[in-house]
N, C-alpha and C positions, 0 to 999 in steps of 0.2 A: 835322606841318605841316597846317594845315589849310586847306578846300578855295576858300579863297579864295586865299591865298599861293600853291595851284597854278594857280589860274588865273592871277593875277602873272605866275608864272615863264614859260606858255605862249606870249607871243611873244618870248619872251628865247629859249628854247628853237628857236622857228621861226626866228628873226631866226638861231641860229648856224647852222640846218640847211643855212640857201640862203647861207652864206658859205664849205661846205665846200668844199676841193680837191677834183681830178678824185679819182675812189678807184681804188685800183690791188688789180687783183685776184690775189691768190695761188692759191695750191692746197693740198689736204692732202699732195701729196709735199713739200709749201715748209716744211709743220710739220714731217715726218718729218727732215728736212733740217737744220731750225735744232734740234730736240731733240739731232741725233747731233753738231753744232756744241758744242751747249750741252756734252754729254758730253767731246769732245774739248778744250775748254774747260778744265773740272774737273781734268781730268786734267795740263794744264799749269799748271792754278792751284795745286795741291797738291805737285808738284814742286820748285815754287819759295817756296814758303808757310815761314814761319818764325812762333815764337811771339814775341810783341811786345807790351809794355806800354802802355795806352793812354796816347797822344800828351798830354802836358799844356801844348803849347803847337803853334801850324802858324800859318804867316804866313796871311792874308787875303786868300790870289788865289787865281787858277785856277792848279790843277796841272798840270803835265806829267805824263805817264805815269811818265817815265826818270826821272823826278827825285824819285816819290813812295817812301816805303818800303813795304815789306814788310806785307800785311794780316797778321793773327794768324789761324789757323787756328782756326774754332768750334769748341765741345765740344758734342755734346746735354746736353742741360739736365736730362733724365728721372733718374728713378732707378734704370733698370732695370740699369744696368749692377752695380751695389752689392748688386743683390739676385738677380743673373743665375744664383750657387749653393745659393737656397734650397735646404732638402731636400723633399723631393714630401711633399703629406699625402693622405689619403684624401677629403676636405672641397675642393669644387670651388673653392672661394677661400680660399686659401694663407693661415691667418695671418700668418703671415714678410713677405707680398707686400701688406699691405692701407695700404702708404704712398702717400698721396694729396697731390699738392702744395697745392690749394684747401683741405684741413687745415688744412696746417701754416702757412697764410697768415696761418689765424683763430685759429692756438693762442694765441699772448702779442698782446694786441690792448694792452695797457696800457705794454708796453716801447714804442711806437710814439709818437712827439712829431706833436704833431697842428698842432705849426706849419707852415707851407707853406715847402716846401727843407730840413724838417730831417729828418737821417735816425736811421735806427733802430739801435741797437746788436746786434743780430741779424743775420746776413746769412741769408738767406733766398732760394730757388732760385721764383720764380711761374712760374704758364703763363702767357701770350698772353690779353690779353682782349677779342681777337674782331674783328681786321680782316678776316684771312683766312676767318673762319669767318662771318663775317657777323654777329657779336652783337653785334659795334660798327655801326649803319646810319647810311644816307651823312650823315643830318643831325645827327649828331656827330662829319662829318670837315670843319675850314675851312682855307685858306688865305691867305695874302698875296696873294697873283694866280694866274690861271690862263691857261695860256696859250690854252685854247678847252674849252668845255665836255666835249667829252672825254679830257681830259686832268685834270678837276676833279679837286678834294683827293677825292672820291667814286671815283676809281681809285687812292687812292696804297696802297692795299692788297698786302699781301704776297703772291707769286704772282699774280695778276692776268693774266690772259692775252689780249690784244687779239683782235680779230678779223680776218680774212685781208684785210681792207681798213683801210689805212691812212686816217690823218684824217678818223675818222668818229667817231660817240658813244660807242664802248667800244674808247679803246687805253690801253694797257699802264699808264699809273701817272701819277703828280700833275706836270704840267709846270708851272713860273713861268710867269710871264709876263714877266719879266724875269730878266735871270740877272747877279745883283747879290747881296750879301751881308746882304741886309733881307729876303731872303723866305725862309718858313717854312710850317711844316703842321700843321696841330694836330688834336688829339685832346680831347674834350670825353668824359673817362671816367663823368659824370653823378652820381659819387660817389667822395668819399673813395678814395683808391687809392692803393698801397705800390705806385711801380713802382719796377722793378728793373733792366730794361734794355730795347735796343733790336735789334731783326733790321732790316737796308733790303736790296733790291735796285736795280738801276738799271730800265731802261724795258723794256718787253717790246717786241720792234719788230724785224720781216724787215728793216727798210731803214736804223734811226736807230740810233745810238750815243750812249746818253746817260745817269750816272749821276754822283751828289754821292761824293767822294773823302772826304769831312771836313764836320765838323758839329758844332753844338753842343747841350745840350737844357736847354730850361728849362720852369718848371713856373710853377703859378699856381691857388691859389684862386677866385680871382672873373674868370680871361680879360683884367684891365686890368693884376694888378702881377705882374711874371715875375722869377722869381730863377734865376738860368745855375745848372746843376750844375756844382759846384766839389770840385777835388778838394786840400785846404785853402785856401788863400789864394788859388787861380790857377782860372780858368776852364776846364774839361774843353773839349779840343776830339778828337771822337773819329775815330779812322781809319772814314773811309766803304771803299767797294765799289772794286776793282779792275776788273771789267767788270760786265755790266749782268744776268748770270744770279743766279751764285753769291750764296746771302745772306750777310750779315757781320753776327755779333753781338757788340754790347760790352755786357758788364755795369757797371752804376756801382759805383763803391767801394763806397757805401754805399746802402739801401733810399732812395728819397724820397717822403714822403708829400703827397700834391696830389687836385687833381680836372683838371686839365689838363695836361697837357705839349702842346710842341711841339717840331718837329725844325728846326734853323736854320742851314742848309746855307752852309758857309764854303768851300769850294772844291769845282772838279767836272770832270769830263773836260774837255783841252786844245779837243777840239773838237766838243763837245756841249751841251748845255744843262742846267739844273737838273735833271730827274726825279727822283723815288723811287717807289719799295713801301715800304709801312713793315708792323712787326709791334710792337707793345710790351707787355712782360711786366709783368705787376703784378697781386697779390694784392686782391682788394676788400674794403677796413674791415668789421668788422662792421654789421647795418644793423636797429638795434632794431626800427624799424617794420615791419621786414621787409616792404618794399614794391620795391624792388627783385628780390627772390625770387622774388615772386608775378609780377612783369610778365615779368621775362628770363628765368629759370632753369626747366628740365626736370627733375626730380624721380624718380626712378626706385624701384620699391619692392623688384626682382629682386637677390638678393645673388648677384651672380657679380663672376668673376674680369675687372675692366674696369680690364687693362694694356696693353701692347704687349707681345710675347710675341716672343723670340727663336728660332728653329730649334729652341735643345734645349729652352727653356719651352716650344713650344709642343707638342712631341713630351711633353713631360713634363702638361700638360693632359688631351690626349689619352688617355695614360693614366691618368689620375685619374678620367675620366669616364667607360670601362669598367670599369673596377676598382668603380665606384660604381652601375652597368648594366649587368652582366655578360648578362644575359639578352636583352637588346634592342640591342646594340651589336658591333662587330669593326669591329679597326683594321686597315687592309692598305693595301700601298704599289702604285702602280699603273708603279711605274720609278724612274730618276732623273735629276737634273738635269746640266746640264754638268759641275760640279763633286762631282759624287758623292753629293750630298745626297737622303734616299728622297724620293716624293711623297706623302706620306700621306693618305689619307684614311679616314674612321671612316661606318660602315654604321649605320643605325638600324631597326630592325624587329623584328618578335616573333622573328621564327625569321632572324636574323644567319647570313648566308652562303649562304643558301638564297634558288634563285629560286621564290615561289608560283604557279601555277597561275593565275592571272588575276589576279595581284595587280599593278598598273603600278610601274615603277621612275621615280623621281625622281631628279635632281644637281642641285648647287648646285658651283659651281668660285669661285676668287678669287686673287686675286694674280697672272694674267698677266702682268701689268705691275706688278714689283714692287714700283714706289716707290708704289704705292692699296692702301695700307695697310688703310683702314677697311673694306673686304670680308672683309680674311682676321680679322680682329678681330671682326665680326657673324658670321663664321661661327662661331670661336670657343663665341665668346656663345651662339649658336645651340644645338649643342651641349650647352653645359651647363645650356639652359634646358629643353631636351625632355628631359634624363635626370631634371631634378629634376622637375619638372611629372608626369611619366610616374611616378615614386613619391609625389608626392603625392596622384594621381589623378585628375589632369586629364582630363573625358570628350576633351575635345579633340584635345589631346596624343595620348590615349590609342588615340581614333581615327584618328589619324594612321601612329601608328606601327605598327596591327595590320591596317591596309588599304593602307601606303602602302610599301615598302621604299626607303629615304632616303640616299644617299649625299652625305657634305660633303667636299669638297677643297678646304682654306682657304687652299693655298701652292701654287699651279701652278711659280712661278720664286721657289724660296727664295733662290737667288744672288740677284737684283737686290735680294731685300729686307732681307739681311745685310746690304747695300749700305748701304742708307739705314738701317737703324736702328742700325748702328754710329756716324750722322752724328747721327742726329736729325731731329725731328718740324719743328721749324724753320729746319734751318740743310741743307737735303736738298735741299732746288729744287722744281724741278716736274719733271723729267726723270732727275735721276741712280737707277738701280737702274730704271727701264721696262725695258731689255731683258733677255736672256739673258746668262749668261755673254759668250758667242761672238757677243751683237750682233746678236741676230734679237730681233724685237717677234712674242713667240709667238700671239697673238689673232691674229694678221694672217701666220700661218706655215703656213696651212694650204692644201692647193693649189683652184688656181680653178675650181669644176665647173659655175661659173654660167656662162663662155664654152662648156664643153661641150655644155651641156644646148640655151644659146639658139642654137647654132650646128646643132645636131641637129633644134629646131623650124625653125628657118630652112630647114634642105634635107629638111622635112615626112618626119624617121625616126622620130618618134613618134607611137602607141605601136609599131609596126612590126617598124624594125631597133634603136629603142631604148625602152628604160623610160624613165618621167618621175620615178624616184623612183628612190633606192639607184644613183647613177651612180658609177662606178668611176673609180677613181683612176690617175689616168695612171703608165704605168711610169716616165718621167722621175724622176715625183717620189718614188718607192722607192728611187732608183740611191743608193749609198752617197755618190756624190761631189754630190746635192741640199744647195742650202742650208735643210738642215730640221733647226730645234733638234730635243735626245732628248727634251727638254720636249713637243714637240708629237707625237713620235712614239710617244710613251708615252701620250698624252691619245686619239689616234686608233685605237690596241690596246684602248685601255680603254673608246671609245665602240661600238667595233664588238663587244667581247667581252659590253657588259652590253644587256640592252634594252630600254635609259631610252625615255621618254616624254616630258617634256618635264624641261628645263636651264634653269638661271639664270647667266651667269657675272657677278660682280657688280665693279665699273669702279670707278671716279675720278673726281674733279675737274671734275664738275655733277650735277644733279639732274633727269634724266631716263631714262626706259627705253626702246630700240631696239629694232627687229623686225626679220626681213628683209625685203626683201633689202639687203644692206650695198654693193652695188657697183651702178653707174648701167646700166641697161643699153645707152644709147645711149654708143657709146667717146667718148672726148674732156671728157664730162660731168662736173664735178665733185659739183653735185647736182642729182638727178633721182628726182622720186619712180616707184619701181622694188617695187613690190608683186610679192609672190609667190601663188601660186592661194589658198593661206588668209589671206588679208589678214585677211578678220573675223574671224576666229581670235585671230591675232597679235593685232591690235588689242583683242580682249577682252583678253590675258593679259595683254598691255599695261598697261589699264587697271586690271585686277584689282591688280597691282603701285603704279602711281602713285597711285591713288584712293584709296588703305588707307594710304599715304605721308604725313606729319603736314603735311611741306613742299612737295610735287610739284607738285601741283592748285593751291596757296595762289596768288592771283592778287597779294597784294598783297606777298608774299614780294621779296625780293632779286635780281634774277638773278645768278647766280654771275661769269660771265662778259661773253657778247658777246649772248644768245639768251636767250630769254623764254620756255620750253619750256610753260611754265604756260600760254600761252594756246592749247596743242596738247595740253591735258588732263596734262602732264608724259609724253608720248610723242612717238616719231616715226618713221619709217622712216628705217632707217640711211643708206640709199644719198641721201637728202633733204636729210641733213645734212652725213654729206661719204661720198666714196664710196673704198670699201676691198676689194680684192680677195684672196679667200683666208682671210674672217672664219670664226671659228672657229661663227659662227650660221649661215651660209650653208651651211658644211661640214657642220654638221649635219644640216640640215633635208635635203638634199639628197644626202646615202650614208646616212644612216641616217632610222631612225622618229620621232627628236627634235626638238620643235620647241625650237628655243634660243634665246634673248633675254638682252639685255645692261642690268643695269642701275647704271645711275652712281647711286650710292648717297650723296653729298655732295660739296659743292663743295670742301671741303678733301682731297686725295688722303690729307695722311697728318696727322688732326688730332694735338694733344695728347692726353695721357691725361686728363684733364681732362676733356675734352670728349665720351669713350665713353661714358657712361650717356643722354646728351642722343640719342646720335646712334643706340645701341639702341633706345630710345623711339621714336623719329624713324619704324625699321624694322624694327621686333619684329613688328606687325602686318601688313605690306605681306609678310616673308618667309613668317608661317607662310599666309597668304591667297595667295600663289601656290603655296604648296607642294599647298593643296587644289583648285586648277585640274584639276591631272592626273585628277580624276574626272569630268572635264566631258566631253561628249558619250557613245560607244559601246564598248564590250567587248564580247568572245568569244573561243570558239575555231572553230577551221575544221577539221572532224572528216572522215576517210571512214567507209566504211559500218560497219565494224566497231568504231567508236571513239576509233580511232586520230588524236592531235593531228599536223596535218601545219607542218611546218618550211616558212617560206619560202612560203608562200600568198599571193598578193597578194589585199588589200583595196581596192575600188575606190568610190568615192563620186562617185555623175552627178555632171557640172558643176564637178568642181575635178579639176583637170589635177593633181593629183599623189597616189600611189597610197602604202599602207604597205604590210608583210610582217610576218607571223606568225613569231613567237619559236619555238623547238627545239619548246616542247609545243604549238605549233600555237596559243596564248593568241595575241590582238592587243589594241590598244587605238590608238582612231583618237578624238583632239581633233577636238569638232564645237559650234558654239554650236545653240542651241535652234530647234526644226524639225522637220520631216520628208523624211529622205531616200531615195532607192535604194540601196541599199549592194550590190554584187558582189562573191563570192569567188572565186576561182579560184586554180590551181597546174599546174605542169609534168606530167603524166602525168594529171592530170583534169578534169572538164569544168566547166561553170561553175554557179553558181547564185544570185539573185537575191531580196533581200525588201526593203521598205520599214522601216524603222529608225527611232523616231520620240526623240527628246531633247528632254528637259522643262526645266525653268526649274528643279527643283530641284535639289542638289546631289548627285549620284550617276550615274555612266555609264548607260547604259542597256544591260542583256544583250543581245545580238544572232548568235546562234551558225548557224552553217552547215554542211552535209554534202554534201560533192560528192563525184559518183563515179567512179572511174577510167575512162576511154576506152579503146575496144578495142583502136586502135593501142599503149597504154601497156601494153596484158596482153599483148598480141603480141609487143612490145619484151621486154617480161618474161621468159616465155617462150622466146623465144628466145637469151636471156643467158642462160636456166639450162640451154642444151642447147648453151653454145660458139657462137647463130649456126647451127647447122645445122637444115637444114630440118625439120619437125615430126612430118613420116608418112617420113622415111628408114628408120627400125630396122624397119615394116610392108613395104615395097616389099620390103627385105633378104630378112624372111620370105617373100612370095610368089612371090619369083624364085625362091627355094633349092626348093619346094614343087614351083613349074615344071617345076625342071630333074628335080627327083627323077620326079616322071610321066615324063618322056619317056625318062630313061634307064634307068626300070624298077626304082629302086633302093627 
C-alpha cells in the first residue's frame, strides 16, 4: 500500500479509535485461567469426538449446539509419524528423513489442471501458507463486512491471540458485521496455489463466545468469478468448530487449483456471531520468473536435519551428533520428567565433562512449555550446526567451543510436547501440551525470592543479616508435599550443580526478548517496570539477541499479536509486560551467578516443518551472538596467599546492589558492559581486598584476579578446631605445674 492510501486510511482508523467501548481490563492470572479452561476443554472435546465424513449437505441457519453433530477428530498432516522408525545414520541428516512437503508440492506440476475449480488427480498433503506465520500480510486478507476494525479480516488468522482488553484494535479473529449467510473472508494467495484444505477456530475472547459451526469454500481466479468446492454434483458444506479454541481441519476431496479462496460461513453458534481464525494449506505452482521466491521466501544454504523430532528422534539426533563429535560433545541427562522421560541435554566444548579453570559456562534450555515447539527445533539445529562448523573449521565456531563450555537442553517438558506433536503443527491450539504432566507451567514453578529479597531491603538486612545475591530457598518449597514439578526440581539441581554464567531459555508465540525482573514489584500491579541493579546489563544482552534477530528490530514487520515490541528495540522488561512470580529468570539471577533471559523466538509456537529453514535463518545469528555475550565484562580467580582458588568468595562491584561468588576453584566471572569499575573480593575467614577493573568495547572479559589474606580471628578459629576448642598454652601450664610440684616435694 502506499503512503498515500495510508494516509487515506488515518482517519478511518481514528474515527474507529474514539467510537470504542469502555475496555475492560483483565490480568495475566485471567490468561493462566482461560489457557487451563482451553485444556479442560480439549479434553471433553476428544471424549466425545467421533470420525465423520464431511457433510455434503447442512441446511442454511444458525445451529444449535444439541442439534449439531459430531466434529471429526484432526490428524497431523506432517510426515513424521511414517517416518518416526527410520534407522539412525552417522550423517546428521537422515537420508530416510529428507521428505519435505513444499517438494512434493512442485514434483508433478503438469498433472495439475490450471483451470480455476478443477482439481488435480494426485492427492497431495501441503503446509499452511502463512496466516499464522505471517507470510500471508494483512493486505492479502479482505472481507464482506467487518464488524469494527479490530475485528478486520487482518485478525481472522489462525491462533491469533487478543489482548487483555476487550474491544480494542487487536482481538481475537475476523468478526462480520452482520451474521447472515452472504459474508465471507478471503485469502488473495498472490499466485497460482493447489490448496488442499482448511484449519478455522472460533474467536479468542475472556468474555464472547463466538464461532462458524459450517461453511463453504470457493475459489476464483480474478476475485469476480468464484466456483463453490463441490464434491461431484452437490456443493461441500463443511463441518465448522465445536467451541471457539480447538482447530478443526477438513481436507477437500480433491486438490483445487486458484489464486483466491474464500471461507463462506453458512451457520454459526446459537448465540454468537460469525468469527473465525482461519489457516489454509496449499502448495504454490511453480513460478518461472522466480519473482515470488526472491520477495517472500528464506533460502537457507546449512544441510541439517529441519523436522520435528519426536522424544526418540530427537534422542536419536543427539546421538548422531556425538557419535560425529566425539571430542567436543557429552550427552547427559539432568533427571526426569513426570512421566519418566530423561531430560537430556548435550555438552559442547573441547574437553567435554570437565569444568576449565577460567573458562565461563553457558545454557541454552527450550521447551518449558511444551506446545513452543520452535526453540527445542533451533536448539536442535543448533547442535548439529556447531559439530559440522567445528570440523569444517570454523574460526568462529571454533572459538567458541574451546573458550566457551556450552550446555543445550532442547526438551525441559518432553510430556506436554508428546502432547502436541502427536496432534500436530496445526490442529494443537495455542495451549494444549504448555503444562507438565501434573499441570504445573514450569517456567513459572520456580519459588518467589524476589518477595524475599525486597522484603529484607524493606526492613534495611542488607548487606548485614542478609546477602543481595544467592538468596536461599525457603524450606516450604523443598517439603515433598510442594506443588513443584520433578521438571523444575531437576532444572534447580542442575543450575546449582554447574556454574553457568549467563542462560537463554528460548519461548513462543511473539517476537521479543525479556530480562528481569519478571514480577512487579509494587503487589497488585500487573505491569510495572521493575528493573533489577544490572538493568544495563540485561538490556545489552537483550539487545545483543534482538538486533542480530532478521525480524525483532524490523519496524515495518507484522506484530504478532496485541504489542509492537519492535518500537522497544524487540526487548522488554518482563515484569512491564505482564508480571509473573517464581520465573525461572528471576530464579536465576537471584540464588545463583546467571543472568537469564527469555526469548520468544517466533510468533507461531509450533510452525510447520516447512517453515524451519526460514526460521533457523531468522535465528542462527541472534543464538550464536548471544552465546558470545558470556565474555563481556571481567574474570578471575580469588586466590590466598599460597595459591590456593577459594570456593565461595563474593565479588562485589561499587554501585550495583547485587554481588556474585567464586566456583569450587576459586574462577569467577561477573557480566559488566564497558567502563571502569571498583571490584572487591572477599570471603568468610578472610579479609578483603580492592582494585579498579577496567572493560573495553572489545570482545574478551577482562583478567582481574585477587589474593586476600586470612584474618587472625580465622587462624585462631583454626587452630583451635585442630586442638578440640581447647585452649592453646594448656599442655605448657600442665608442664609447669608437674615442675612445681616436683621442687617442693623434693622429687
Amino acid at each position: 500500500m502506499t503512503r498515500q492510501c495510508i494516509s487515506l486510511l488515518t482517519p478511518l482508523v481514528l474515527l474507529l479509535l474514539t467510537g470504542l467501548a469502555d475496555l475492560s481490563l483483565g490480568s495475566a492470572g485471567e490468561h493462566e485461567d482461560y489457557y487451563m479452561q482451553e485444556m479442560l476443554t480439549r479434553e471433553r472435546y476428544n471424549q466425545v469426538q467421533v470420525r465423520e465424513k464431511p457433510i455434503s449437505s447442512t441446511p442454511d441457519e444458525h445451529e444449535h449446539p444439541r442439534q449439531s453433530k459430531k466434529t471429526p477428530k484432526g490428524k497431523a498432516e506432517s510426515n513424521k509419524k511414517t517416518e518416526k522408525n527410520a534407522a539412525p545414520t552417522k550423517s546428521v541428516k537422515a537420508p530416510s528423513k529428507k521428505v519435505a512437503k513444499t517438494k512434493s508440492a512442485l514434483k508433478d506440476p503438469n498433472s495439475i489442471s490450471e483451470g480455476v475449480g478443477q482439481y488435480s488427480s494426485i492427492t497431495e498433503k501441503c503446509p499452511p501458507i502463512g496466516l499464522e506465520s505471517l507470510k500471508i500480510n494483512d493486505f492479502q486478507l479482505h472481507a464482506s463486512s467487518t464488524k469494527r476494525y479490530g475485528l478486520g479480516a487482518h485478525r481472522g488468522r489462525l491462533n491469533i491471540q487478543a489482548g487483555l482488553y476487550e474491544d480494542d484494535l487487536y482481538d481475537g479473529a475476523w468478526c462480520a458485521g452482520r451474521n447472515d449467510p452472504l459474508q465471507w473472508i478471503e485469502v488473495d494467495a498472490r499466485r497460482l496455489t493447489k490448496f488442499t484444505g482448511v484449519v478455522t477456530q472460533g474467536r479468542n475472547s475472556l468474555w464472547s463466545s463466538d464461532w462458524v459451526t459450517s461453511y463453504k469454500v470457493m475459489v476464483s481466479n480474478d476475485s469476480h468469478t468464484w466456483i463453490t468446492v463441490t464434491n461431484g454434483s452437490e456443493d461441500l458444506i463443511f463441518r465448522g468448530n465445536r467451541e471457539k479454541e480447538i482447530p478443526v481441519q477438513n481436507i477437500f476431496p480433491s486438490p483445487v487449483v486458484a489464486r483466491y479462496i474464500r471461507i463462506n460461513p453458512r451457520s454459526w453458534f446459537y448465540s454468537g456471531s460469525i468469527c473465525m481464525r482461519v489457516e489454509i494449506l496449499g502448495c504454490p505452482l511453480p513460478d518461472p520468473n522466480n519473482y515470488y521466491h526472491r520477495r517472500n521466501e528464506v533460502i537457507t544454504t546449512d544441510d541439517l536435519d529441519f523436522r520435528h523430532h519426536s522424544y526418540k528422534e530427537m534422542r536419536q539426533l543427539m546421538k548422531v551428533v556425538n557419535e560425529m563429535c566425539p571430542n567436543i560433545t557429552r550427552i547427559y541427562n539432568i533427571g526426569k520428567s513426570q512421566s519418566g522421560l530423561k531430560l537430556y541435554a548435550i555438552e559442547i566444548s573441547d574437553k567435554p565433562g570437565e569444568h576449565e579453570v577460567g573458562e565461563p559456562e553457558f545454557r541454552y534450555t527450550a521447551g518449558s512449555h511444551g506446545n513452543e515447539v520452535l526453540g527445542r527445533e533451533l536448539l536442535l539445529l543448533l547442535m548439529q550446526f556447531m559439530c559440522l562448523e567445528y570440523l569444517s573449521g570454523n574460526q568462529r565456531i571454533r572459538h567458541l567451543v574451546e573458550e566457551t563450555r556450552i550446555h543445550l537442553l532442547p526438551s525441559v517438558n518432553p510430556d506436554g510436547y508428546e502432547k502436541v506433536f502427536e496432534v500436530g503443527s496445526e490442529l494443537s491450539g495455542w495451549s494444549l501440551g504448555r503444562w507438565s504432566n501434573d499441570g504445573i507451567d514450569i517456567h513459572h514453578n520456580f519459588p518467589d525470592l524476589n518477595s524475599i529479597l525486597w522484603e529484607a531491603e524493606a526492613k534495611k538486612w542488607i548487606p548485614r543479616k542478609m546477602p543481595n545475591h544467592h538468596v536461599p530457598i525457603p524450606e516450604w518449597y523443598q517439603s515433598k508435599n510442594a506443588s513443584v514439578a520433578l521438571e523444575t526440581r531437576a532444572l534447580i539441581a542442575w543450575m546449582e550443580k554447574m556454574p553457568f554464567v549467563l542462560g537463554g531459555n528460548l519461548q513462543g508465540g511473539e517476537l521479543v526478548v525479556t530480562f528481569p525482573y519478571d514480577r512487579t514489584r509494587s503487589q497488585g500491579v500487573a505491569m510495572e517496570q521493575t528493573p533489577t541493579p544490572d538493568d544495563h546489563v540485561f538490556r545489552w544482552l537483550a539487545f545483543s539477541y534482538a538486533s542480530t534477530h532478521r525480524l525483532m528490530t524490523d519496524a515495518n514487520r507484522r506484530v504478532c499479536h496485541t504489542e509492537d515490541f519492535a518500537k522497544e528495540d524487540g526487548t522488554i522488561n518482563g515484569a512491564s509486560w505482564h508480571t509473573a512470580a517464581g520465573s525461572m529468570n528471576d530464579f536465576s539471577y537471584l540464588h545463583t551467578n546467571c543472568f537469564e533471559l527469555s526469548m520468544y523466538v517466533g510468533c507461531d509456537k509450533f510452525p510447520h516443518e516447512s517453515e524451519l529453514p526460514e526460521e533457523w535463518e531468522n535465528n542462527r545469528e541472534s543464538l550464536l551472538v548471544f552465546m558470545e555475550q558470556v565474555h563481556r565484562g571481567i574474570r578471575g580467580v580469588v586466590r590466598d596467599l599460597q595459591g590456593r582458588g577459594i570456593a565461595n568468595a563474593i565479588v562485589s562491584v561499587e554501585g550495583i546492589s547485587h554481588d556474585i561468588r567464586t566456583a569450587a576453584d576459586g574462577d569467577y566471572w561477573r557480566l559488566l558492559n564497558p567502563g571502569e569499575y571498583r571490584v572487591t573480593a572477599r570471603a568468610e575467614g578472610y579479609g578483603f581486598t580492592s582494585k579498579k577493573c577496567e572493560v573495553g568495547y572489545d570482545m574478551g572479559a577482562t583478567r582481574c584476579d585477587f589474593t586476600i589474606l586470612r584474618t587472625n580471628l580465622s587462624r585462631i578459629r583454626e587452630i583451635m578446631e585442630k586442638f578440640n576448642k581447647q585452649p592453646i598454652r594448656l599442655p605448657m601450664r600442665q608442664l609447669q605445674a608437674r615442675r612445681f610440684r616436683e621442687r617442693i616435694l623434693g622429687t
